[in-house]
C-alpha positions, 0 to 999 in steps of 0.5 A: 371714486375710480382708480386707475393704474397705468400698466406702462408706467407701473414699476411693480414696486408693490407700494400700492398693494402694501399701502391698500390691499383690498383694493390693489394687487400686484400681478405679473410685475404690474397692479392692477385694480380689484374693485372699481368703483372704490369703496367709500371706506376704503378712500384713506388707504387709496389715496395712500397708495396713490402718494406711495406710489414712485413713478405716479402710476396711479390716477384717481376720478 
């Protein structure tokens, strides 16, 4: 599994970072993310963050 974050939708809530931060981080008012693929244990909290998310920057592959 991928995770992409789509930097001009990305509010920079930090819901993502909260929800998985191993996988996601808040930088310079926008998350980006630390490791592609995902690893397998940490599927849960992505697609956590993905539901979390406020404006739906977040896609999954």
């Amino acid at each position: 599994m991928k995770a992409k974050v789509d930097l001009d939708m990305c509010i920079g809530s930090g819901h993502c970072e909260l929800s998985c931060p191993t996988i996601f981080k808040v930088m310079n008012g926008k998350a980006h993310v630390l490791k592609d693929p995902i690893p397998l244990d940490q599927k849960d909290c992505v697609s956590e963050a993905v539901t979390r998310c406020p404006v739906g920057a977040i896609r999954l592959s």
